[in-house]
Residue, then its C-alpha position, 0 to 999 in steps of 0.5 A: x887914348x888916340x883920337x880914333x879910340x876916342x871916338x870908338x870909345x864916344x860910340x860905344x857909349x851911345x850904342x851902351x846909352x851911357x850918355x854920362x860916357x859920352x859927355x865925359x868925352x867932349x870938350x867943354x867947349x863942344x860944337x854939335x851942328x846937327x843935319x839941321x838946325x843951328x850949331x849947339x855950343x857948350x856940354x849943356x846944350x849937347x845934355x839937353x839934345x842927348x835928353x831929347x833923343x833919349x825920350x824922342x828916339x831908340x837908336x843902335x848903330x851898326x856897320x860903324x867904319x871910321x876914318x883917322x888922319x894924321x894930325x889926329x885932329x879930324x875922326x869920320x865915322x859912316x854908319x847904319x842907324x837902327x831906330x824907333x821913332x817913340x816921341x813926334x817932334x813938331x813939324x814931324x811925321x807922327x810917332x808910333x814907334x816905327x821902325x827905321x834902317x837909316x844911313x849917316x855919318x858923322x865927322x868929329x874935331x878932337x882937342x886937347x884929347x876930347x871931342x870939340x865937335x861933332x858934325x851929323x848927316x843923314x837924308x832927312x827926307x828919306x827918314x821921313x819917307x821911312x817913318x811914314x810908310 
C-alpha cells in the first residue's frame, strides 16, 4: 500500500471501529501527540488511549480530505467529527451523551509502510462549549 492507502485504510478502520485494523497499521514505535497532553510512545499506550475513547466517546468521521507529498513520508487528513460524549473525564464538562459536529485534523509520519506517528487537532474550547449547551 501507499502511504495515502495507508492512512484511508487507518480511518476506515476508526469509522468500522476495527481498532485491531488500525493498530495493525502502526509502527511499533508509534507517536501519538494528542491536541493536549503529553506524546504516547509504543502500540501499548496507543491501545489504552484507543480503550478509553472507545468507553468515553462515539465518534464517526465525515468530510475526510487528505493530503500526500512526494516523499510518501508525511499524510494530512482534515475532517468532521461526529460524536457522542457517553463517559466525563476529569476536568470535563459532564457527560450525557451530548451530541457534537467538531472540526479537526490530523497529520501522520509513515515508516517502513506503517503509521509512526500521528498528530491531532481540534479547539478544545469550542468542543467544550459544544458539549455543554
Amino acid at each position: 500500500m501507499t502511504s495515502l492507502e495507508t492512512v484511508k485504510q487507518y480511518y476506515a478502520c476508526f469509522n468500522n471501529k476495527d481498532w485491531a485494523g488500525m493498530l495493525a497499521l502502526l509502527h511499533p514505535e508509534v507517536r501519538h501527540e494528542p491536541n493536549q497532553g503529553e506524546p504516547r510512545i509504543g502500540i501499548e499506550l496507543f491501545t489504552e488511549f484507543l480503550q478509553h475513547m472507545d468507553e468515553s466517546y462515539e465518534e464517526t468521521l465525515t468530510e475526510m480530505v487528505f493530503f500526500d507529498e512526494p516523499t510518501g513520508e508525511r499524510v494530512a487528513v482534515e475532517f468532521v467529527v461526529n460524536g457522542i460524549y457517553k463517559k466525563g473525564e476529569e476536568g470535563l464538562p459532564e457527560a450525557h451523551n451530548q451530541t457534537y459536529i467538531l472540526p479537526a485534523a490530523a497529520f501522520l509520519g509513515l515508516k517502513d509502510g506503517k503509521i509512526s506517528r500521528v498528530t491531532t487537532y481540534y479547539n478544545l474550547p469550542l468542543w467544550i462549549q459544544l458539549v455543554s449547551e
